[in-house]
N, C-alpha and C positions, 0 to 999 in steps of 0.2 A: 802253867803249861799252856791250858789255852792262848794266853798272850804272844806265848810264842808262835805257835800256828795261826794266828790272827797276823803276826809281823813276815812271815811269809809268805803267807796269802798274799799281803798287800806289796811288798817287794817283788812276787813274781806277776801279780798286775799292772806294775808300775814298770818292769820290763819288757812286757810286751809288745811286739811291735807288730807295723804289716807295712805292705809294699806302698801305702797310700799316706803313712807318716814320713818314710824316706822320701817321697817325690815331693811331700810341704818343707821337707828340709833342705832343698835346690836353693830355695829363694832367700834363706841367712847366709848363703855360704857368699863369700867378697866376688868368687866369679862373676856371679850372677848380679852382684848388688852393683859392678863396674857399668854395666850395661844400661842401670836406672842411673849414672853420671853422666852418660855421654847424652843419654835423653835430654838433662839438665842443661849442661853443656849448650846446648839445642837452642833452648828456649831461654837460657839467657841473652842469647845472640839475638833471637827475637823479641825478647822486650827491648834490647837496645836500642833495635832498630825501632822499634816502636817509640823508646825514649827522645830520638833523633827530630819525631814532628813534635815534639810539645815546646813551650816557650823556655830559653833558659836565660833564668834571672840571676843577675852577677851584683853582689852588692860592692864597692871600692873605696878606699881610699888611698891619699897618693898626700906625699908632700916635699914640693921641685922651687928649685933656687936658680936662679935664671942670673948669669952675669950682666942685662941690663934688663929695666922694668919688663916686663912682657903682659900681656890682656888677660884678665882676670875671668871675662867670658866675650864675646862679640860682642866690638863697640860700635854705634852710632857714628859718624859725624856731627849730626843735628845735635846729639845728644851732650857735646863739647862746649856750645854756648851755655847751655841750660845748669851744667855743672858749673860751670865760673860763675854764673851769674848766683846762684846758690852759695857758694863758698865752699864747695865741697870736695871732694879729693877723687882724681882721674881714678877708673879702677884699672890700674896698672901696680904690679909690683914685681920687688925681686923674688919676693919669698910667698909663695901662693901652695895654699892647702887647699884640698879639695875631697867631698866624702859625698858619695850619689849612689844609684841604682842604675844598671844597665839592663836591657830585656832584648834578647834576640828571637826570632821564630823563624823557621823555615818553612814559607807557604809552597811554595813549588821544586820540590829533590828528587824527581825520578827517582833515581837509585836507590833511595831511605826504602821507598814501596818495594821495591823489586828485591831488596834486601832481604826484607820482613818477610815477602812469597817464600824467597828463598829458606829462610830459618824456620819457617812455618814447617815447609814438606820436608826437611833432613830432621825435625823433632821427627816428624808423623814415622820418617824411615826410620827413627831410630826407638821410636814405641813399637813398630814390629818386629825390628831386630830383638829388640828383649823377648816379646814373646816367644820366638821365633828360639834365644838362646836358653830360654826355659825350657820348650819342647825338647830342645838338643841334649842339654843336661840329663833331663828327667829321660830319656828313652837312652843316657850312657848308663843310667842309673840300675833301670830294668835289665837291661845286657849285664851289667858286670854282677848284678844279684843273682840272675841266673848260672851266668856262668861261678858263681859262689856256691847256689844250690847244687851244681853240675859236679862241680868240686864234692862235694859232702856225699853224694850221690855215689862218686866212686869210691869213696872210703868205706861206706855200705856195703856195697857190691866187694871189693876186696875182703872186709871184715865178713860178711857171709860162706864167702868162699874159704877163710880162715876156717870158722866154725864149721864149717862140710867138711874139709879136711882132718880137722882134730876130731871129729867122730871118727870119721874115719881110720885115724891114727890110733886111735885106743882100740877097734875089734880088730887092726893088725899085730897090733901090740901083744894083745891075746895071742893069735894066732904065732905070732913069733916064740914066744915063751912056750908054748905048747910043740914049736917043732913043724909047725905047720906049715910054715910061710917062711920064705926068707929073711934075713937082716937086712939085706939090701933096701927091702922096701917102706921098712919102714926109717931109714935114713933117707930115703930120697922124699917123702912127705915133711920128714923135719926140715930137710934143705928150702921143699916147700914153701914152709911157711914162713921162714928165715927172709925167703925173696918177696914174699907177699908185706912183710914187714917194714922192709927197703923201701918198696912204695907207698907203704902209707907214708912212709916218711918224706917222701917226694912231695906227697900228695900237701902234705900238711903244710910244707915253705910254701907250694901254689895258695892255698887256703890264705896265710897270712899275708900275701902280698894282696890278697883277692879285699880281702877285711880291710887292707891297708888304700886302695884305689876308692871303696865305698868311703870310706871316710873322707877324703879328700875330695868326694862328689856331693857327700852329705854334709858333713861333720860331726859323724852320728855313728857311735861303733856298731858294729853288729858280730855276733860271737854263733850264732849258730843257724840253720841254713831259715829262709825264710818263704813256705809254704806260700802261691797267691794264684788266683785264677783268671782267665784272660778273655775277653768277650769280642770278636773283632766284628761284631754286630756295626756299632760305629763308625767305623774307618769302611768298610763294604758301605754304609752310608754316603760318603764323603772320595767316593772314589775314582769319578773324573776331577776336569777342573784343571786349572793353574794349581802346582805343586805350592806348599802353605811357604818354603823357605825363602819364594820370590816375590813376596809382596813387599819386605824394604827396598829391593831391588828396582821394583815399580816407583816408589816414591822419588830414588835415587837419580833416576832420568828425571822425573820433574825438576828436583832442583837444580839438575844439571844445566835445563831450558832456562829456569829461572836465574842462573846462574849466567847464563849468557845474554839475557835479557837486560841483565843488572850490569855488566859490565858496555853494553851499546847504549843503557841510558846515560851515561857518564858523559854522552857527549850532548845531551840535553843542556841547555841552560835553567840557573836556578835564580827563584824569586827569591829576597831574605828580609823581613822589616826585622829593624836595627832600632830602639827609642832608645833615650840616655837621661839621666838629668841628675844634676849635681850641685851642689853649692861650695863656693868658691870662699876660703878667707885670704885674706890678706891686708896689709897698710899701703895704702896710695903712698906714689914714691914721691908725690908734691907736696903733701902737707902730712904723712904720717898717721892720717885717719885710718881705723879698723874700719874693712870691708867687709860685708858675707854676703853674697850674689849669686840671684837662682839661677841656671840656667837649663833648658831641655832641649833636647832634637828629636823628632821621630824621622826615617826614612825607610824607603821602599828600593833595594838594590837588584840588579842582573846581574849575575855573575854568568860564562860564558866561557870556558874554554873552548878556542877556536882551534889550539892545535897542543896537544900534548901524548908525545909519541910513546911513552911509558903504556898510555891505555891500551896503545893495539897490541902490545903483548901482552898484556890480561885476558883481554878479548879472547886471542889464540889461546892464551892456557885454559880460561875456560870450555870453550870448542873442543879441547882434547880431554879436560874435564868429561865433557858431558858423550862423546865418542865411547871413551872405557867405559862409562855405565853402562850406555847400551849393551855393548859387546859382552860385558860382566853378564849382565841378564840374558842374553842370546846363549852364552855358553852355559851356565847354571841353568836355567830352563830344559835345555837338551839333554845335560847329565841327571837332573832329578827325574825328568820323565822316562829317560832310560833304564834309571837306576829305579824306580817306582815300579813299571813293568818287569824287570827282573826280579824284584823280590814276590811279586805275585804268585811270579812262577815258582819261584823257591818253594814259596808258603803252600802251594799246591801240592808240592814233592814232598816235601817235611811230613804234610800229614798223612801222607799216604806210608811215608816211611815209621811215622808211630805207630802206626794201625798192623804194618810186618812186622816190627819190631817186639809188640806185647805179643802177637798172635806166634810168632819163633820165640821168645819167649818162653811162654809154655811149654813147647817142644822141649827145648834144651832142658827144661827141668823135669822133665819126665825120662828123656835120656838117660839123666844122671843119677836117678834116683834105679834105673836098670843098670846102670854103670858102676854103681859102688856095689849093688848085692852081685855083679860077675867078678871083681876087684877081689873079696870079702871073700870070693869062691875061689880066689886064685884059678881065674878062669880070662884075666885080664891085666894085661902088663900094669906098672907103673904109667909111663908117659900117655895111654892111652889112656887112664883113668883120670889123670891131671890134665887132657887134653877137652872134657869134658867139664869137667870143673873152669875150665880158662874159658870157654864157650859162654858156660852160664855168666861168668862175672864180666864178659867183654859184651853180651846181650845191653846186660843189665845198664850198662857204660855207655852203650849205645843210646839205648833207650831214651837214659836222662840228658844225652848229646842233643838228639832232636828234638826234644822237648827245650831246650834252652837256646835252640836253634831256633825254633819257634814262636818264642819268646822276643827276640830278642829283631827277627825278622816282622814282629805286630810292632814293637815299640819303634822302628825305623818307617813299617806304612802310619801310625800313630803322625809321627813328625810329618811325612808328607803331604798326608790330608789335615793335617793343621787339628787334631784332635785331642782332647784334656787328657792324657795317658793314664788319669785317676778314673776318665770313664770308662776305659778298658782293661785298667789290671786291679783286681780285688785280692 
């Protein structure tokens, strides 16, 4: 026996959750893992660019049939006596093989640098983008939990208002049998409860799709409402400033510059050393002798385009390129700080409307509890007894509204002051 209560003890430890294990479960869902791609993305483009200045070594071979002898490597003239008087064989042939090493480096490519600036700042924008879609995530996360708690909250509220009623309905019940009271009334409580029923059942499809949206934000079920407390100490911290969603935005103009920068150097000229060197076989086509002959080159090239009309439309696309960033940021900027000061004000209202809301409250149950002994007394219609009863359960409905209303108004100031939403919801 004990084993067995040892086994669910440990079962109901192993399911417990809280609001600060679903916000660690944002970062396995693939949404959020897209975001650490595009970073990548990023910075492969900048190693490339970066791979652009190192030397690239090309190992070869080749082997060419020439319809008449052809040079085997650069020939002398001088070198023409020295061979006959040798006995030796021209290095000329038809059939020449050849196996070497080529090394190319780029010492001077504007563009390589301006490329790499560029890949540098769209990583940097796209390392705050992630943070930025974490924040995002995790404060849908908070909202749709509350509004999950909100949900359970009126089920409560409804099933309360059941249970007042069905008191209620037994000392009418009484009084019916007795002669006391109408029949009427106590059919109009059973109809009641009949409608109270309907919406739990309303309640219960919102519930499931509610469980169905965390899941898809987490990947993490959750089955029943989830208590958590909220401290907006931190965010009042953090509460001027640049809004936290526009710092990729900032990077986004950079490499928009960078990006313009990179397409005007294009009209730079570029240094290149070129070194080569290969050995040559082949049979002199005079006497049939096997040749193998080293040869190397190093050089130093300018390359130069002086007109190529393809670039000035780059140029212009990046110029409107980097135009929309700006304009992106000017417009974002303006709605977050608008939309920042209105939630202030919300968050102002909200709490002033919990603090009516517990304090009516009260009332309405003190009402009701005068309400059912005039009811009891047939001293009080039906609809006017049910009208107090619907008071308390729409209070109660209220209640848990602004509370998830409040909630859900910190995890949106959370995201604009750029704040850990695990430092504020426990």
């Amino acid at each position: 026996m004990w084993r067995k209560f040892l086994f669910l003890g440990v079962a109901t430890f192993l399911s417990a959750q809280t609001i600060g294990e679903f916000l660690e479960k944002v970062k396995d869902t693939p949404d959020y893992k897209l975001e650490a791609v595009a970073e990548k993305e990023f910075k492969a483009g900048k190693e490339r660019a970066e791979g652009s200045l190192y030397p690239k070594i090309t190992l070869f071979a080749s082997g060419e049939h020439y319809s008449d002898p052809a040079s085997m490597k650069p020939f002398l003239p001088t070198d023409a006596s020295k061979i006959a008087m040798e006995g030796g064989g021209y290095p000329f042939s038809k059939n020449i093989g050849k196996i070497g090493v080529e090394l190319q480096m780029p010492l001077f490519i504007k563009s390589i640098y301006e490329t790499k600036k560029q890949m540098k700042l769209l990583m940097e924008s796209s390392r705050w983008k992630k943070k930025v879609a974490l924040l995002e995530r995790e404060a849908m996360v908070v909202g749709e939990i509350a509004q999950y708690n909100y949900l359970h909250a009126l089920q409560r509220a409804l099933a309360s208002k059941a249970r007042s009623i069905e008191t209620t309905k037994r000392a009418v019940a009484i009084g019916v049998r007795n002669g006391r009271l109408p029949k009427f009334k106590l059919m109009r409580l059973e109809d009641s409860l009949h409608q109270i029923q309907l919406q739990q059942e309303e309640i219960a499809r919102k519930i499931a799709q509610s469980e169905d949206k965390i899941y898809q934000l987490t990947e993490t079920n959750i089955s029943s409402p989830l208590s958590f407390t909220s401290n907006p100490a931190p965010i009042r911290q953090r509460k001027g400033g640049l809004p936290f969603p526009v710092k990729p935005l900032k990077y986004q103009i950079e490499a928009g510059r960078a990006g313009v920068a990179k397409e005007k150097s294009k009209a730079y000229p570029k240094v290149v050393l070129d070194a080569k060197g290969y050995r040559a076989f082949g049979k002199a086509y005079d006497n049939g002798e096997s040749l193998a002959l080293n040869f190397g080159q190093i050089g130093l090239y300018l390359q130069w385009d002086i007109l190529d009309r393809s670039r000035r439309g780059d140029l212009e696309k990046a110029k409107v390129d980097l135009l929309k960033a700006r304009l992106n940021y000017a417009k974002t900027l303006k709605n977050l700080k608008s939309q920042r000061e209105r939630l202030w004000k919300e968050l102002n209202i909200v709490e002033k409307e919990i603090i009516h809301a517990r304090n009516s409250l009260r009332l309405k149950l003190q009402l009701l509890r005068s309400a059912k002994v005039a009811f009891k007394l047939n001293r009080m219609s039906v609809e006017d007894y049910l009208k107090y009863e619907d008071d308390v359960a729409q209070q109660r409905a209220d209640l848990a509204k602004y509370q998830a209303v409040r909630q859900g108004i910190l995890a949106n100031l959370a995201l604009l002051a750029g704040v850990d939403l695990k430092e504020v919801f426990k």
